[in-house]
DOKETOR-870705 format. One line per field, with one value per residue (C-alpha): x, y, z. Coordinates in steps of 0.05 Angstrom, whole numbers, padded with zeros to 5 digits, always signed. Each point is the difference from the previous one (the first is absolute). Example, Ala and Ser with C-alpha at 12.3 -4.5 7.8 and 13.67 -1.06 7.14 Angstrom:
REM DOKETOR-870705
px <- c(+00246;+00027)
py <- c(-00090;+00069)
pz <- c(+00156;-00013)
END
This chain:
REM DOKETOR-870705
px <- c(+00000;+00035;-00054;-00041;-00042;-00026;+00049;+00005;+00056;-00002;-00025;-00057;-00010;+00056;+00057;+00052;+00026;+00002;+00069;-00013;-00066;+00046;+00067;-00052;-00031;+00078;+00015;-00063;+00020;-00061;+00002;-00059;-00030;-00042;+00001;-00070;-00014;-00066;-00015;+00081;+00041;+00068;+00035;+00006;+00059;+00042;-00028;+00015;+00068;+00017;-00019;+00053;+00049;-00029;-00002;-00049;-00057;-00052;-00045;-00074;-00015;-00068;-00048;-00065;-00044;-00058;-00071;-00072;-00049;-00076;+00025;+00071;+00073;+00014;+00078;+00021;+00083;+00021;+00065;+00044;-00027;+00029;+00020;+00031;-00066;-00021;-00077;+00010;+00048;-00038;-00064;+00034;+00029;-00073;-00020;+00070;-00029;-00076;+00042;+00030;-00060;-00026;+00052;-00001;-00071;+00005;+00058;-00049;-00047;+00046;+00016;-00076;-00005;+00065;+00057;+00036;+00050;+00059;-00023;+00084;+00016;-00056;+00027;+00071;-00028;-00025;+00081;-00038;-00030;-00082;-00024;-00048;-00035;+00058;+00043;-00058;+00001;+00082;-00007;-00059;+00053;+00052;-00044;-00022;-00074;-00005;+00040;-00001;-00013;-00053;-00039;+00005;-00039;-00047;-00019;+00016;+00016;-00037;-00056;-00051;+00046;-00013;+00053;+00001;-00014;-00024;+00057;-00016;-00040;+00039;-00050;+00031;-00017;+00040;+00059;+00001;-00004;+00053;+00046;-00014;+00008;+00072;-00003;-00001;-00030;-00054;-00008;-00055;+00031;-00010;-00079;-00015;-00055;-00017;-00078;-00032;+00063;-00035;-00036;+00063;+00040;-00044;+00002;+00078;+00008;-00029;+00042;+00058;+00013;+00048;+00011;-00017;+00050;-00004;+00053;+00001;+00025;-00029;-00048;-00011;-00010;-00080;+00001;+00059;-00039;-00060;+00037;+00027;-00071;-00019;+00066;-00014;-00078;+00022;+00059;+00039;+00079;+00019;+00045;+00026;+00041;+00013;-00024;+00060;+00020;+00049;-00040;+00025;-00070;+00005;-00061;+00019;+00019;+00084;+00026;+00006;-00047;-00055;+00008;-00018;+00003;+00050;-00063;-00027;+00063;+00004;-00069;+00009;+00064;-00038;-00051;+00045;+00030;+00058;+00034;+00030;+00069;+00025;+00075)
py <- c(+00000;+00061;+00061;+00007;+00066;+00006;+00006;+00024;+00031;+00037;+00069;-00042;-00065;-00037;-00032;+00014;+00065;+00032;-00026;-00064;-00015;+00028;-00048;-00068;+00020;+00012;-00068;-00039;+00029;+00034;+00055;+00053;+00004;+00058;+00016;+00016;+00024;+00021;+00079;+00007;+00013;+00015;-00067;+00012;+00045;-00046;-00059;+00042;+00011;-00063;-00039;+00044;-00053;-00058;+00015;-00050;+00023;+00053;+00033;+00037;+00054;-00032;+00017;-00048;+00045;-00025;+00020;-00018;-00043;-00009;-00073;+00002;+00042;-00004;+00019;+00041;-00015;+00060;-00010;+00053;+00049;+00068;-00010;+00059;+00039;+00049;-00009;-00071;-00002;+00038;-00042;-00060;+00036;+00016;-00080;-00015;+00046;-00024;-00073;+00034;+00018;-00063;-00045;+00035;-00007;-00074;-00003;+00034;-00055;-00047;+00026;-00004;-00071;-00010;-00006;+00062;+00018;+00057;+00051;+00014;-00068;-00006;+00068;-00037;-00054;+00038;+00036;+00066;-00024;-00012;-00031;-00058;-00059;-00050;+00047;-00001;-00079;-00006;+00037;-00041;-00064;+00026;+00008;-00069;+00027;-00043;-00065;+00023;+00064;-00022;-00020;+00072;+00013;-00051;+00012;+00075;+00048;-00030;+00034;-00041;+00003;+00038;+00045;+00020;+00071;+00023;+00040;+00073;-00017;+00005;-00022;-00040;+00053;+00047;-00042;-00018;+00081;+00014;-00051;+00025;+00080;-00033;-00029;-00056;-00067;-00014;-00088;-00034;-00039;-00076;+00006;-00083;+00012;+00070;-00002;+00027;+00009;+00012;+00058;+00028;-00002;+00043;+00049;+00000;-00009;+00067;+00037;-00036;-00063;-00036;-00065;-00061;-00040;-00065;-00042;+00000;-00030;-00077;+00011;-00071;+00000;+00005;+00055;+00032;-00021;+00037;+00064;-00001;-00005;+00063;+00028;-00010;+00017;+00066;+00018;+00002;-00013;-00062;+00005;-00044;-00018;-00028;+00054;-00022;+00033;-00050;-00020;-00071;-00038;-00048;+00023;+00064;-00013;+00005;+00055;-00016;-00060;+00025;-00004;+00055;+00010;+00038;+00023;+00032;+00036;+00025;+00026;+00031;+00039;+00022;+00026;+00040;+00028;-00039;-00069;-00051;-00018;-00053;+00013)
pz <- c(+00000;-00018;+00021;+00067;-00001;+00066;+00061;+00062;+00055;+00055;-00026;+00017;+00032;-00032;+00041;-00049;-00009;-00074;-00006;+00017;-00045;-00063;+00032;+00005;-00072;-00016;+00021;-00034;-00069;-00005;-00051;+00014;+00063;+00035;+00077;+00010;+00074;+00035;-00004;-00012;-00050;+00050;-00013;-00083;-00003;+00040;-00038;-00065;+00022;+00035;-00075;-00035;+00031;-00043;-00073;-00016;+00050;-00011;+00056;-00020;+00047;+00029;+00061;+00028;+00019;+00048;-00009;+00031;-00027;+00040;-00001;+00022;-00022;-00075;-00018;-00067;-00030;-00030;-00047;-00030;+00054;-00002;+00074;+00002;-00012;+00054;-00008;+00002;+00057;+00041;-00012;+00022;+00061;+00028;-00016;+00046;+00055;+00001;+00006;+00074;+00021;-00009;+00025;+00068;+00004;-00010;+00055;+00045;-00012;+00011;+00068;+00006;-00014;+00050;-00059;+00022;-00056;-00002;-00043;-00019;-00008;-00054;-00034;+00003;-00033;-00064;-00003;-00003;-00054;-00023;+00073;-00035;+00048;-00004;+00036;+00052;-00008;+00012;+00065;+00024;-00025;+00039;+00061;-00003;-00001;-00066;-00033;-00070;-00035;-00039;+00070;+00017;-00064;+00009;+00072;+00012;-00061;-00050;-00037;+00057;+00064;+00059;-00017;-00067;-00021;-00067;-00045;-00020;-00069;-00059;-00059;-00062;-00049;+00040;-00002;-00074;-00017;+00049;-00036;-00068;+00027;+00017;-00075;+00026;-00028;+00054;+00005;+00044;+00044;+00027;-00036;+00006;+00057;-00012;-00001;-00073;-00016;-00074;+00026;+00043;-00065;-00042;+00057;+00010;-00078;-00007;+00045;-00036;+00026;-00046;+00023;+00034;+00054;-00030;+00012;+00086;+00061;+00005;-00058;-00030;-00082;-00003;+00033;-00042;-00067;+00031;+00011;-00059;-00032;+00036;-00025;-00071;+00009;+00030;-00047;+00064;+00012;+00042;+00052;+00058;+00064;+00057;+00051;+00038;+00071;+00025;+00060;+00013;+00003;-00050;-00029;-00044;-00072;+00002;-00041;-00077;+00008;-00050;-00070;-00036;-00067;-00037;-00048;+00065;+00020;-00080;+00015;+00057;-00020;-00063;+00038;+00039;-00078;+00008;-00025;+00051;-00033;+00037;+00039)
END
């Protein structure tokens, strides 16, 4: 597999810094990847920079912005971002400080509940960085309050646990016009059990949605040959990836693990005006 579109460090809740994703890719012999964080776009100079040291790797300046659904959080890739953009940076920076807010709230309801947590050591966690739930699930790890991460999820700071708390809304349409405002190619991500996902994509395809994430994670092949019936129905670009954070439970997809086409890296690179030319 030589491309993985859809990574993550810790500008957001990765566990590998910037340098490290682009060393691993380095090491795999993968030969376009994009670091992708939540609400952050800090980590893609230093990836930028960090790839000049390996000829044969290429890094697209990308961003997953999160967004509200009735039924649950839907996430928008952006690739070829403008990250330096002040509009769009500063859009992002007000998603990063809605996600303070509502981290301490949920570590006040965990104190609630008896699960008291230290409000630094959970900032320490996210290096500074876009404070996301697993940050809040490694301290409740580290405090024994919990075996694995994912129980904390499950039985806490899930979307049904007694301490989640909603995110300041950010609404799909929103996301895929701040992308493109950053001339950007806006890409829904992760779409297999998005609900009428038909009538979603009209929606988002009018605000300029471009593509579809197709080739993801664990996806098995019927569900690949699905999305890439929607793909062709919609004139959209596929995309894929691994969505990897490095977070040791054997469940994530490892980096470089999903094979995505080279058509769909032509594509996207086309989209963005420009032609991949292999290293």
């Amino acid at each position: 597999m030589k491309y993985d579109l859809h990574l993550h460090s810790t500008a957001s809740d990765g566990r590998l810094s910037p340098e490290q994703v682009v060393d691993m890719a380095a090491v795999k012999g993968l030969e376009v990847i994009a670091l992708t964080d939540h609400d952050s776009v800090s980590g893609v100079d230093v990836a930028i920079a960090r790839a000049a040291a390996y000829p044969h790797l290429q890094v697209i300046p990308g961003v997953e912005i999160n967004t509200d659904l009735a039924s649950g959080e839907l996430h928008v890739l952006g690739y070829f971002i403008d990250h330096h953009d002040r509009e769009f940076t500063d859009s992002l920076e007000k998603i990063r400080e809605s996600r303070v807010g509502r981290a301490m709230k949920m570590v006040e309801k965990l104190r609630n509940l008896g699960l008291p947590l230290d409000w630094q050591r959970v900032q320490n966690l996210a290096k500074g960085e876009s404070i996301c739930r697993p940050h809040i699930a490694q301290a409740m790890l580290e405090k024994g309050y919990v075996l694995t991460e994912r129980e904390a999820f499950e039985r806490y700071i899930g979307r049904n646990g007694p301490a989640y708390v909603e995110r300041e809304k950010v609404q799909p349409v929103d996301a895929v016009i701040m992308i493109k405002k950053a001339r950007g190619i806006p890409v829904l991500a992760h779409p297999a059990e998005i609900q009428q996902l038909d009538e979603l994509l009209i929606e988002l395809i009018a605000a300029g949605l471009a593509g579809l994430e197709t080739y993801y994670g664990n996806y098995n092949a019927d569900t690949i040959q699905r999305l890439e019936a929607v793909a062709a129905q919609y004139k959209l670009i596929t995309t894929g990836g691994s969505d990897y954070h490095h977070f040791g439970n054997g469940v994530e997809a490892p980096m470089g693990s999903v094979n995505v086409p080279r058509q769909s890296v032509d594509n996207l690179f086309r989209a963005a005006g420009l032609t991949y030319q292999p290293s």
